[in-house]
Each structure stands twice: as structure tokens, then as C-alpha cells.
VOBA-1610 file (N, C-alpha, C; in pm, whole numbers, padded with zeros to 5 digits, always signed):
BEGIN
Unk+06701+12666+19370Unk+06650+12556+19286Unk+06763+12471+19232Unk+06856+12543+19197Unk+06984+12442+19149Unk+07046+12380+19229Unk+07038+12436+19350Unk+07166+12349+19489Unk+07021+12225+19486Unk+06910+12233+19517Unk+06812+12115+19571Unk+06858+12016+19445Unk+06805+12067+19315Unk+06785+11995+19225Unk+06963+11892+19211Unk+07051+11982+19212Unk+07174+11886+19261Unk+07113+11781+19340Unk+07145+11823+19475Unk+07128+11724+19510Unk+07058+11600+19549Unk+06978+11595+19478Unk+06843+11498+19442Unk+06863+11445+19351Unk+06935+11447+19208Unk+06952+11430+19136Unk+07143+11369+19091Unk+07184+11300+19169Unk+07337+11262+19128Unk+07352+11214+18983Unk+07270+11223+18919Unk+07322+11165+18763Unk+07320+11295+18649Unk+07270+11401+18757Unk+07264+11536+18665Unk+07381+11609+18702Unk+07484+11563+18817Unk+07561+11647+18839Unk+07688+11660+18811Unk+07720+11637+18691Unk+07840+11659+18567Unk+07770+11738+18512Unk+07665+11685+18454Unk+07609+11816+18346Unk+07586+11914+18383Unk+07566+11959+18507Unk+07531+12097+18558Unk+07682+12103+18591Unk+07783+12098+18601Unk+07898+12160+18633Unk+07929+12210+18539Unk+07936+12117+18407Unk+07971+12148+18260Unk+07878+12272+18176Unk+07749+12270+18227Unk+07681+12365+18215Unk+07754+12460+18289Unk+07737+12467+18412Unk+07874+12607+18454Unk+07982+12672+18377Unk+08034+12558+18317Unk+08141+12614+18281Unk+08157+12643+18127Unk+08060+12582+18050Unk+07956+12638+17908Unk+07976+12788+17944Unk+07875+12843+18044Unk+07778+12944+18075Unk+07965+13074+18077Unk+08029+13029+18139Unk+08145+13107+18196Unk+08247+13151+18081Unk+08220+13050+18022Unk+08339+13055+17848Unk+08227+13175+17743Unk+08139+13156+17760Unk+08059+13238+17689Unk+08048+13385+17789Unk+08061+13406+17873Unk+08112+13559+17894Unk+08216+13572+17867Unk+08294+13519+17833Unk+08416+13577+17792Unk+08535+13558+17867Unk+08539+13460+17983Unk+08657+13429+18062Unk+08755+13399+17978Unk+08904+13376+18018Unk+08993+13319+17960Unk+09009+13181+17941Unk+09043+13114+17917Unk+09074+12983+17859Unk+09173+12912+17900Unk+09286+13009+17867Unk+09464+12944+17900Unk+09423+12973+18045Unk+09532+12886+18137Unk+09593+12861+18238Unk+09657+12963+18265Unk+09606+13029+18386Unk+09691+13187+18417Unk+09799+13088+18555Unk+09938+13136+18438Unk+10056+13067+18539Unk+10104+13142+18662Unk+10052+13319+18618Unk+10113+13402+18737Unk+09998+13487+18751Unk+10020+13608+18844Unk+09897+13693+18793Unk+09988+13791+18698Unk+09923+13891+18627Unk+09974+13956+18542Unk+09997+14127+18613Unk+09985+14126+18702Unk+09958+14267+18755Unk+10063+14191+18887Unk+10161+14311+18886Unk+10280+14306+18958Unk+10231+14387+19153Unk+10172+14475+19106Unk+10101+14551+19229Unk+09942+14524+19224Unk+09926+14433+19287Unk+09728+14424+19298Unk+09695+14462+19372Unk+09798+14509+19500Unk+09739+14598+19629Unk+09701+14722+19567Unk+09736+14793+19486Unk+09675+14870+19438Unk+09527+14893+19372Unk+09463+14717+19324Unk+09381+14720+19286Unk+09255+14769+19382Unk+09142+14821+19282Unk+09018+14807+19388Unk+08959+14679+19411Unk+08896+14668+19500Unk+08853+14520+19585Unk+08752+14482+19471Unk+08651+14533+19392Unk+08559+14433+19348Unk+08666+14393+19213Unk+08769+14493+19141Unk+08891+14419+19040Unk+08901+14307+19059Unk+08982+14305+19212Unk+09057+14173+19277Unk+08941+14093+19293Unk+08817+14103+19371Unk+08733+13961+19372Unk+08705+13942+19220Unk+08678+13985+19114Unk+08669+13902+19000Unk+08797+13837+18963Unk+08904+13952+18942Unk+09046+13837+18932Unk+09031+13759+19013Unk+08953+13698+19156Unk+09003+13606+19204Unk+08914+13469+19150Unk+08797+13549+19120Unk+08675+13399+19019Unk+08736+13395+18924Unk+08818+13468+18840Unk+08881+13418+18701Unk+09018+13325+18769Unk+09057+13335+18883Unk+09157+13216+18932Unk+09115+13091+18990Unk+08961+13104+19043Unk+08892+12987+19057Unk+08828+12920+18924Unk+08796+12964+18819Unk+08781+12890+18690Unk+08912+12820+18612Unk+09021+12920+18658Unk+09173+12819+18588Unk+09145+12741+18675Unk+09165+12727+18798Unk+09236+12616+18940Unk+09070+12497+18836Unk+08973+12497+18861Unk+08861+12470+18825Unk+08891+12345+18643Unk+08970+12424+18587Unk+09033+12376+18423Unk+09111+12295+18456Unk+09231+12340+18552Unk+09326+12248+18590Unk+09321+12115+18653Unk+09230+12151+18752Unk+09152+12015+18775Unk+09094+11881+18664Unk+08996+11949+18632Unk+08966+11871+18510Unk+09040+11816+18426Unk+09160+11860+18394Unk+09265+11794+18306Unk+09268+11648+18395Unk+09272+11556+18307Unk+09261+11374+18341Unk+09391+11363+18310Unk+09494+11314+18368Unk+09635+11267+18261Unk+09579+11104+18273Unk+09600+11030+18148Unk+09627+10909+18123Unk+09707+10822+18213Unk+09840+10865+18190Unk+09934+10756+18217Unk+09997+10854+18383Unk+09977+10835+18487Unk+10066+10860+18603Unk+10207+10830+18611Unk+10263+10756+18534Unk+10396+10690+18510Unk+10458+10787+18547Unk+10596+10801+18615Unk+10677+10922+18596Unk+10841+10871+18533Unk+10865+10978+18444Unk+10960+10953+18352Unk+11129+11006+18403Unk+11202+10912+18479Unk+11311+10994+18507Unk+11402+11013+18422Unk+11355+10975+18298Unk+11513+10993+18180Unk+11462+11172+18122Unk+11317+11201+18168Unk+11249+11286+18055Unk+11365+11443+18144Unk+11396+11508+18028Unk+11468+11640+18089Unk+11416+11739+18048Unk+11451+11855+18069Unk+11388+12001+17946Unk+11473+12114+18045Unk+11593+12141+17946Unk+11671+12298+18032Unk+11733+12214+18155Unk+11780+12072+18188Unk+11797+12026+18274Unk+11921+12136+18403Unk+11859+12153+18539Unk+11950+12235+18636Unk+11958+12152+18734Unk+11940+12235+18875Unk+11968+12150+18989Unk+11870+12276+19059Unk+11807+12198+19169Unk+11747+12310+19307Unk+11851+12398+19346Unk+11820+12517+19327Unk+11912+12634+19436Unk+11840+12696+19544Unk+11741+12680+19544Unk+11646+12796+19636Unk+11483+12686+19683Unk+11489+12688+19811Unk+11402+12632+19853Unk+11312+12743+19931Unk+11184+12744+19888Unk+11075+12874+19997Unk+11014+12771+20079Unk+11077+12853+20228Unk+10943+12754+20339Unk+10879+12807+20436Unk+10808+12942+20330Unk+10702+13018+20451Unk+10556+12930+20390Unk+10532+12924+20523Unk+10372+12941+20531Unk+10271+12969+20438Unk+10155+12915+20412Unk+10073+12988+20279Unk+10017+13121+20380Unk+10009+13191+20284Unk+09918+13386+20324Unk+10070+13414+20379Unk+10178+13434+20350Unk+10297+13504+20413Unk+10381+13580+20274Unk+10339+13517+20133Unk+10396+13634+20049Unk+10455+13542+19967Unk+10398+13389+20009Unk+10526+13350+19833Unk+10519+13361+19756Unk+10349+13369+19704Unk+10343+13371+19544Unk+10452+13530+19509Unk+10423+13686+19629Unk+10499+13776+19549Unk+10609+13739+19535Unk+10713+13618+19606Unk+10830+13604+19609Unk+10840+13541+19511Unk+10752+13437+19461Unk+10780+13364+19369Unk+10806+13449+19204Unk+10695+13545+19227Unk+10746+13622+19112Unk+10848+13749+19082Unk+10904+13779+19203Unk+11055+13815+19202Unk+11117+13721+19202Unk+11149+13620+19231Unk+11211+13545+19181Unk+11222+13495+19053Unk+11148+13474+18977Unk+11131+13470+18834Unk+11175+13607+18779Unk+11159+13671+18793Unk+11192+13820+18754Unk+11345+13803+18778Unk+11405+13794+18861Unk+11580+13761+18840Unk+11593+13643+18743Unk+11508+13586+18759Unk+11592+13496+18665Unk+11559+13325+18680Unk+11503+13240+18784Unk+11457+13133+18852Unk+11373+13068+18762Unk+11341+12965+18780Unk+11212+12895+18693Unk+11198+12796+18822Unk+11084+12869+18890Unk+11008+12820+19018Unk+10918+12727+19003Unk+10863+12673+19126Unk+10777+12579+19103Unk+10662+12657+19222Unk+10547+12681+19225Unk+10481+12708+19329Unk+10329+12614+19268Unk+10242+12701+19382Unk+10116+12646+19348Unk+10058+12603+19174Unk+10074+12692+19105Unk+09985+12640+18998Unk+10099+12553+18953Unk+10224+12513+18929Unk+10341+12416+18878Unk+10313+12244+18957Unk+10220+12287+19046Unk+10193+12143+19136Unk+10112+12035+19033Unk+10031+12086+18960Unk+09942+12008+18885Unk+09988+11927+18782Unk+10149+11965+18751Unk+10221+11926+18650Unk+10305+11820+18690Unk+10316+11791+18855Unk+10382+11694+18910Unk+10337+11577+18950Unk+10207+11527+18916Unk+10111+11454+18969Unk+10165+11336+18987Unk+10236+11299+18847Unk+10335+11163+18839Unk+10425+11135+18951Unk+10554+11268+19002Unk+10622+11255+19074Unk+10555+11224+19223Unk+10458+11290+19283Unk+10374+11308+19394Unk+10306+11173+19393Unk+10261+11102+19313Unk+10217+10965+19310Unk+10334+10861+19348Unk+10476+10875+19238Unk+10618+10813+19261Unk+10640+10814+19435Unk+10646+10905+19475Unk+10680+10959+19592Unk+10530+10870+19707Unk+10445+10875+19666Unk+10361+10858+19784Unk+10350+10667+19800Unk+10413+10671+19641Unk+10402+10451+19643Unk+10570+10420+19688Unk+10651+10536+19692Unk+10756+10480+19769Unk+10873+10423+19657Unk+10850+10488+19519Unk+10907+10451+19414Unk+11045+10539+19371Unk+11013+10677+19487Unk+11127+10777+19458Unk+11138+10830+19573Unk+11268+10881+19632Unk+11239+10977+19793Unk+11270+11106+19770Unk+11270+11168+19817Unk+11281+11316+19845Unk+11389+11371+19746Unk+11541+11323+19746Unk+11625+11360+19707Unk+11596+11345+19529Unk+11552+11188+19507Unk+11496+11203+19382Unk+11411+11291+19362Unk+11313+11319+19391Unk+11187+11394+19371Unk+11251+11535+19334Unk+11356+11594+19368Unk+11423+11704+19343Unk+11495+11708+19235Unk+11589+11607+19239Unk+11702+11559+19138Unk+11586+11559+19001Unk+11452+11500+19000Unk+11389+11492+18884Unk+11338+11633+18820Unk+11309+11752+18960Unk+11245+11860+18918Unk+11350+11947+18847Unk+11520+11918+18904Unk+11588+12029+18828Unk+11607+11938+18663Unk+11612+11805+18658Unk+11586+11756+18532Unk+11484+11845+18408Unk+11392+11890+18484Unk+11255+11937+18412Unk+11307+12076+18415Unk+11413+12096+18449Unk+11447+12283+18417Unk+11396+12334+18567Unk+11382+12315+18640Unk+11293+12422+18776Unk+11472+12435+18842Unk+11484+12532+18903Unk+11605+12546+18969Unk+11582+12635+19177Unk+11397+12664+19146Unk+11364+12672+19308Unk+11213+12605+19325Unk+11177+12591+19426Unk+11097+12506+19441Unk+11006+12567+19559Unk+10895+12561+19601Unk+10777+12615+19692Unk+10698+12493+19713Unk+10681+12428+19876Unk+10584+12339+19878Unk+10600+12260+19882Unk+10741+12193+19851Unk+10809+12046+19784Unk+10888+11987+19865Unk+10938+12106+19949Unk+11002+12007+20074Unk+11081+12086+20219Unk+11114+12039+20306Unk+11080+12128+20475Unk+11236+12172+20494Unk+11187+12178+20603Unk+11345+12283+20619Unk+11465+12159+20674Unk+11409+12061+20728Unk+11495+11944+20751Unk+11602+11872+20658Unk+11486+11857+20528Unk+11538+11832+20414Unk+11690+11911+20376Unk+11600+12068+20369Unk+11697+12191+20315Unk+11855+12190+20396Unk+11787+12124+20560Unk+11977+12133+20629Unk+12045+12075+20611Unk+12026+11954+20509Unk+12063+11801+20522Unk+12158+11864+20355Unk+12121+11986+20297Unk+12204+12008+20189Unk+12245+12146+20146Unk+12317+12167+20204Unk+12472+12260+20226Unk+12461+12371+20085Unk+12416+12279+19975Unk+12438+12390+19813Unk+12293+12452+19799Unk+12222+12428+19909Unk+12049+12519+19898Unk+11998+12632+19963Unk+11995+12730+19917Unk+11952+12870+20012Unk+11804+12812+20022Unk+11744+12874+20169Unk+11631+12870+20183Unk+11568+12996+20200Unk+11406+13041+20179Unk+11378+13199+20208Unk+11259+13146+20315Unk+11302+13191+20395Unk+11114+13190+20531Unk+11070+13322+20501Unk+10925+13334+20405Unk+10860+13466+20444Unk+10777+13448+20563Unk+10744+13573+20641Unk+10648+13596+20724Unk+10595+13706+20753Unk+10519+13715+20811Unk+10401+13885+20811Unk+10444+13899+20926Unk+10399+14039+20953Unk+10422+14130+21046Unk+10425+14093+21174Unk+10275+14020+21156Unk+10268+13960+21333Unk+10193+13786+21322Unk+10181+13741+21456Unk+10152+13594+21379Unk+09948+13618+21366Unk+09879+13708+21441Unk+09774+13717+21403Unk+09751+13787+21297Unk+09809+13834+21198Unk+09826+13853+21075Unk+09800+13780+20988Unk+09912+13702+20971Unk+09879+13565+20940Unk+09756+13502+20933Unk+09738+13476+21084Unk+09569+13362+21118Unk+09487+13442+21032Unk+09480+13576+21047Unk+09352+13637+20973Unk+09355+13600+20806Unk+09490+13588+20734Unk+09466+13548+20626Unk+09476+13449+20604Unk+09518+13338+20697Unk+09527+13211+20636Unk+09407+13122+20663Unk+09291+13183+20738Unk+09163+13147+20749Unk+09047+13192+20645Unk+09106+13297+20539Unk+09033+13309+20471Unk+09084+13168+20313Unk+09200+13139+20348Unk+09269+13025+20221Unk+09230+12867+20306Unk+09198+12854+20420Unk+09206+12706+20467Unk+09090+12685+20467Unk+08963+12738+20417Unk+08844+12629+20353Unk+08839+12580+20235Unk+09001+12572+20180Unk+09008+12527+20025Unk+09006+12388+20105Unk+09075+12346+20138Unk+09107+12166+20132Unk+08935+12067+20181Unk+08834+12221+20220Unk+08729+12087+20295Unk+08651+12157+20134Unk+08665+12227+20020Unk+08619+12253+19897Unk+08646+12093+19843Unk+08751+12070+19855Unk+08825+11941+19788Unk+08769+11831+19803Unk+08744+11816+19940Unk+08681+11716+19956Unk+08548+11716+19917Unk+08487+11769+19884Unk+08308+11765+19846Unk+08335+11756+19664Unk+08216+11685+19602Unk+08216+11734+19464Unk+08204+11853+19415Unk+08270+11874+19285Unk+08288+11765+19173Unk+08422+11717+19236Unk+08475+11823+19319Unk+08649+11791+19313Unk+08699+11670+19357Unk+08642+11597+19469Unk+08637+11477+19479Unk+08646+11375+19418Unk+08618+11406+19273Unk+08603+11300+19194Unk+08715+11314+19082Unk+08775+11444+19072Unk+08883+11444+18985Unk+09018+11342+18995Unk+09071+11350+18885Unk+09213+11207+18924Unk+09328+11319+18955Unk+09336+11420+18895Unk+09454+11563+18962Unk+09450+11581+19117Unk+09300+11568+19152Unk+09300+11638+19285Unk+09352+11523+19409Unk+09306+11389+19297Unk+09309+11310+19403Unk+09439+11246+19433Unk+09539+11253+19327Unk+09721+11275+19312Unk+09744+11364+19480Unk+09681+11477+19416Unk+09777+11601+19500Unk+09690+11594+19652Unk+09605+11528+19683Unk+09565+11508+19806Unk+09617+11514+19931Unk+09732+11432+19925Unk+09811+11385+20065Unk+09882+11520+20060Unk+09930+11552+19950Unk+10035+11740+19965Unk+09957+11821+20019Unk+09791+11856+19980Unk+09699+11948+20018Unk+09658+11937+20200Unk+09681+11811+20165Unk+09644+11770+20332Unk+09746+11825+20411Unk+09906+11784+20371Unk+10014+11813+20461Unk+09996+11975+20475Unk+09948+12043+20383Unk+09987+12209+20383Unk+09901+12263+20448Unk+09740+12191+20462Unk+09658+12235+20529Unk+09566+12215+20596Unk+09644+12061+20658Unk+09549+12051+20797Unk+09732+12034+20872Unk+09799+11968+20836Unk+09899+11934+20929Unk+10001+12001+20969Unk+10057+12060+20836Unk+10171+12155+20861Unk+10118+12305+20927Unk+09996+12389+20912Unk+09953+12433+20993Unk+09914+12427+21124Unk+09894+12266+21190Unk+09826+12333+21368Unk+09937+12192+21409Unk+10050+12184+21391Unk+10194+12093+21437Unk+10080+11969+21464Unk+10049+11915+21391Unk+10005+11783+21352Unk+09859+11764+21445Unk+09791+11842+21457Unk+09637+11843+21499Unk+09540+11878+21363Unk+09569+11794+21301Unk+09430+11839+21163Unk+09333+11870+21176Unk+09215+11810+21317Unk+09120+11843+21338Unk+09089+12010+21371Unk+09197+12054+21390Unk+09255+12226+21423Unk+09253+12304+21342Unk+09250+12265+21234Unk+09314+12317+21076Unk+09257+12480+21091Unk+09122+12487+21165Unk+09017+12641+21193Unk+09034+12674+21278Unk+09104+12626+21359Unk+09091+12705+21523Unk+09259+12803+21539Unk+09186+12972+21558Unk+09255+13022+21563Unk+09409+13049+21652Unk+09395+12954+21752Unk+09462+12969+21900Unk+09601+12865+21765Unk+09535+12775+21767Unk+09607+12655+21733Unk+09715+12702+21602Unk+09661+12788+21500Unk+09749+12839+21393Unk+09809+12920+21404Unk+09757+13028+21522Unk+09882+13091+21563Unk+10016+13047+21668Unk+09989+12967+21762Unk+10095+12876+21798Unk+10155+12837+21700Unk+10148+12783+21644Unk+10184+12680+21506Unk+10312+12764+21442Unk+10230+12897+21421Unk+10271+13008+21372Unk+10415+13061+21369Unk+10433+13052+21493Unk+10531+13078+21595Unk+10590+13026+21634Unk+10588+12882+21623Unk+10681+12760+21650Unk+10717+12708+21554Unk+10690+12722+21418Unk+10693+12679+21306Unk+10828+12824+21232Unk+10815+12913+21289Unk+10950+12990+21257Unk+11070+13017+21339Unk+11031+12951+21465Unk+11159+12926+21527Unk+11203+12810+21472Unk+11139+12714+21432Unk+11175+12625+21421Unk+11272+12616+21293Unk+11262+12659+21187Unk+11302+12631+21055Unk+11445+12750+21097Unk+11435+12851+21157Unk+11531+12950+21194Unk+11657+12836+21352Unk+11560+12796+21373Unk+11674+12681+21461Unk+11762+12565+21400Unk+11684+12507+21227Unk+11748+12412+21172Unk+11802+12452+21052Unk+11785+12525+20982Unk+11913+12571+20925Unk+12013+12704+20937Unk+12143+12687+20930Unk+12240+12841+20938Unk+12208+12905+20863Unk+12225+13008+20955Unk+12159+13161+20954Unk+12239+13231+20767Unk+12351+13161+20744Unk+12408+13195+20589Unk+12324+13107+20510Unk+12269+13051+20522Unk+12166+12977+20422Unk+12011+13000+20425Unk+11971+13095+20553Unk+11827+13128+20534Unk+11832+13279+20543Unk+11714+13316+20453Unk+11693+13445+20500Unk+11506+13458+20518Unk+11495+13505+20637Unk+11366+13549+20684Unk+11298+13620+20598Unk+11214+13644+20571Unk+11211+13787+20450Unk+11039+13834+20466Unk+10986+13932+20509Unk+10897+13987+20475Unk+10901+14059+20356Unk+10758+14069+20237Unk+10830+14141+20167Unk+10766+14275+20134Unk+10744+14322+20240Unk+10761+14480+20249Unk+10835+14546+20238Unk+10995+14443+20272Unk+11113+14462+20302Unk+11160+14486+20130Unk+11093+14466+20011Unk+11102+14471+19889Unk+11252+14445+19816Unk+11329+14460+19745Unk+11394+14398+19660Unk+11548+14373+19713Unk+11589+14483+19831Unk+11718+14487+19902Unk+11754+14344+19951Unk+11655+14319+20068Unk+11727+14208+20133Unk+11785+14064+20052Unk+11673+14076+19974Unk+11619+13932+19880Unk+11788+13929+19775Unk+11754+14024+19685Unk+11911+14047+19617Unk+12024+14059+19659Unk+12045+14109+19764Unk+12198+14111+19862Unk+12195+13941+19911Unk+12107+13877+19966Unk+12061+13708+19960Unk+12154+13606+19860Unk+12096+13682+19753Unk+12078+13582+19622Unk+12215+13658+19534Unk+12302+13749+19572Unk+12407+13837+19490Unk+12343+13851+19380Unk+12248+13947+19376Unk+12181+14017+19216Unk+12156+14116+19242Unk+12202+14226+19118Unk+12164+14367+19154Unk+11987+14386+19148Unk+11950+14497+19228Unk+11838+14524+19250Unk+11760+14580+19076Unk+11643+14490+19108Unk+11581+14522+18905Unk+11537+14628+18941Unk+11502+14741+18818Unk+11389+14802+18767Unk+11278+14724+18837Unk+11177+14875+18876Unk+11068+14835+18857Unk+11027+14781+19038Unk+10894+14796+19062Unk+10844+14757+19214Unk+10883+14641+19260Unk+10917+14611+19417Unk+10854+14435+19445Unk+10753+14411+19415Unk+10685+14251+19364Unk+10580+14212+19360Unk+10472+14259+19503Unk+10405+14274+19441Unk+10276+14264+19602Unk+10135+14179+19527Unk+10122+14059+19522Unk+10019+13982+19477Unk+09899+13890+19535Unk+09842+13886+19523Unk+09694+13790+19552Unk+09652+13824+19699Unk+09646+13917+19704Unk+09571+13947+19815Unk+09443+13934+19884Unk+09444+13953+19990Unk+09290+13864+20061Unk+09153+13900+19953Unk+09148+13993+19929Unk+09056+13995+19847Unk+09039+13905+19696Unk+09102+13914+19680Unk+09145+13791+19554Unk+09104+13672+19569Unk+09176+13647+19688Unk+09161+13527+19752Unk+09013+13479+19804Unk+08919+13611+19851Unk+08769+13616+19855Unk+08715+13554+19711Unk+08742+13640+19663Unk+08689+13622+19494Unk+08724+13449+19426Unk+08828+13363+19454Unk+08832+13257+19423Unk+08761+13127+19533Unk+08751+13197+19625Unk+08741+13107+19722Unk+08569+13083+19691Unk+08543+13216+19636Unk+08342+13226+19629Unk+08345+13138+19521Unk+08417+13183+19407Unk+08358+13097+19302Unk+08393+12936+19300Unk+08501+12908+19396Unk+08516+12744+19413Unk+08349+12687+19515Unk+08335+12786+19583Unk+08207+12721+19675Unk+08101+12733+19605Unk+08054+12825+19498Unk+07947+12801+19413Unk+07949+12657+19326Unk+08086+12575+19318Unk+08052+12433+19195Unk+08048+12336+19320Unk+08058+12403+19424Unk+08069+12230+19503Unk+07942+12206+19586Unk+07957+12086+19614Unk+07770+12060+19712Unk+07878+11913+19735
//
């Protein structure tokens, strides 16, 4: 009754989203913006844990959206902790960055990955009207304190500058991969349908969502973005490739099963206390992916 009544009804369908998300604050979800997950080992979790952690990550992604910024302007005088990029990640999504991302923070980094994208909307706009290039776009992020970066820029970039380690994660095998990165690549056709469609965040970060997941996945066949043949080629040519353009002293491959050795002998830091990350796993990833397809029509 609610999917019909949607869609028959386009002038009711804010209020029934907002009703959603009434209904969700009153069980008791969280509120704040979950920047990481909080659980260092979730492979450990049981699967129905992880599918609710993963609807409580589709109601942040869901908040984040909704945030309207005013002014798109981007400010290059604005600083905070001002550094420089040291560390560029250019695996694949479903290959392990978010756990990398939070070993990396755990030494010591102030990363930029997926949820830090929403905060760049200005720069990603700068960048897409041709107002800043690449090198700026970096030069501005270590301004803002970030000193590694996920998502932001390719391995071409990374050879072209000598003072940047890069990390390629990758899984075991490349149908590994396909199997999980087909359960994350019906986010971008989520995007396109309402409400998300209509947000001014989503519609900033568009052309990035597009590059990560129709293009940079099947070597520039978007219409491919699902077809399994095509992402695993991709797969596989897409890590020779980044392993062909930059020296082998500036990248390191890294699965991270391989846990805290390789990464720290990498980066010269002694090995921390305490597990590698192992985070957001397919199941998680079930759990957010359901609750993004329940607000959209």
C-alpha cells in the first residue's frame, strides 16, 4: 500500500520519507554521523548484528544526504591542522579499505574515505567547473588537516609525485572481489531514483559516484557496471595496471589478511597493540543496501 500510494501520489513523497525517518528516530537509532564503525573485528559478528549495523549505516549515509549546504563556494585560504598528502589508497571498493582506512588512523593518519566525501562537496564542484585541478584539490585537502586520501585520485596522478606512498588492496582472487562488489554496485542506480535524486549532496558527488561505479570498474563500459565477466577483467587489468605505473618503493599491494606487518614495515611504524581491522563486511553491506532500497521508488 505504501510503494502504490507513493507512487500515485508525488506531492506526498517528502512526507512519507520524513515520516520514515520520524518512525526510525523514535526506535531509538542514533543521530550523530557514524564516521567509522566502532567494532574493530565485525567478522566476528553474527550476520543478523551486522545486517542491522548495516540499516543503522543506511540511515547515517540517508542524514548525510539530507544535509543541504547553502553556499558550494570553496574556500582555499580556510585551513584546520594544515599537512600535506602522504598516502594515497587505490584499491578497488569490496577489497578492504575502509579496514585499511582504520589502521591507518590507528597509527596516526587523518584519512579521507567514504563518509569524509560529503564534506568535500565544494571542492568536487571546484574541480568539476574547472576552477581547481587535481594538484589543487589535494594541496586544499592537506590544508583541511587530511594527510591520506581514498577515492580522490588514480595511480597516474600518484606517479607524477615522487613524496606519495600508494597502498593497492586486493582479495584473494579476482572472483572474490566480483562476488562482493556486486553486492555494493546497486548503490549508484539507488542514487539515481528518489528521494536521492533530488538531494543537492548527492547531486555534487555524482560524477565521483559515477567514476567509482560504473567506469572505473568495467575500463570505461558503464553500461557493464553488473556484468560479471566485465568486473572481473577490469579486475585484473586494473592491478596490473597501477603495479605497472608506479615503483614498486612507492606501492605496496596489501591484502589485509596479511594484518599489521606488511602495512608498518611500508609506512616505518612499529606494529600497535591490538588486531588488524576486519570491517563492513558483506553482510553489513546487505543490511545497508536493504534499508537504502526500502526509501527509494
Amino acid at each position: 500500500f505504501f510503494y502504490n500510494h507513493v507512487q500515485t501520489n508525488p506531492k506526498s513523497q517528502m512526507k512519507h520519507l520524513l515520516s520514515v525517518a520520524q518512525v526510525l528516530l523514535l526506535c531509538g537509532l542514533p543521530c550523530r554521523v557514524l564516521s567509522r564503525p566502532n567494532h574493530v573485528q565485525e567478522q566476528n559478528e553474527g550476520y543478523w548484528t551486522n545486517i542491522f549495523r548495516g540499516m543503522v549505516v543506511g540511515w547515517e549515509t540517508l542524514k548525510v544526504f539530507l544535509v543541504d549546504e547553502e553556499d558550494e563556494e570553496y574556500y582555499p585560504e580556510y585551513e584546520y591542522n594544515p599537512t600535506t598528502i602522504q598516502i594515497v589508497g587505490l584499491g578497488l571498493g569490496r577489497t578492504g579499505t575502509t579496514s585499511v582506512v582504520m589502521a591507518l588512523e590507528i597509527l596516526g593518519y587523518t584519512v579521507i574515505h567514504d563518509d569524509e566525501h560529503t564534506e568535500l562537496t565544494d571542492l568536487w564542484t571546484a574541480n568539476e567547473r574547472g576552477d581547481i585541478d587535481m594538484d589543487e584539490f589535494h594541496q586544499l585537502l592537506g590544508k583541511r588537516g587530511y594527510n591520506a586520501t581514498f577515492k580522490t585520485a588514480n595511480n597516474e596522478w600518484v606517479a607524477k609525485h615522487p613524496e606519495i606512498k600508494a597502498i593497492l588492496t586486493v582479495r584473494d582472487t579476482p572472483d572474490q572481489y566480483v562476488d562482493s562488489w556486486l553486492v555494493a554496485a546497486p548503490f549508484i542506480r539507488l542514487l539515481e531514483q528518489r528521494p536521492f535524486c533530488w538531494m543537492k549532496t548527492v547531486k555534487a558527488l555524482m560524477p565521483s559516484f559515477e567514476s567509482e561505479f560504473k567506469w572505473e570498474t568495467t575500463d570505461d563500459n558503464p553500461d557493464k557496471y553488473l556484468d560479471r565477466e566485465t568486473l572481473r577483467d577490469n579486475y585484473e587489468d586494473y592491478v596490473e595496471w597501477v603495479q605497472d605505473t608506479i615503483p614498486p618503493e612507492r606501492l605496496l599491494t596489501f591484502n589485509v589478511k596479511q594484518g599489521w606487518g606488511p602495512l608498518c614495515e611500508y609506512l616505518g611504524y612499529p606494529i600497535p597493540d591490538g588486531p588488524f581491522p576486519h570491517v563492513h563486511t558483506r553482510s553489513k553491506l546487505e543490511g545497508e543496501m536493504f534499508f537504502l532500497e526500502l526509501i527509494t521508488w
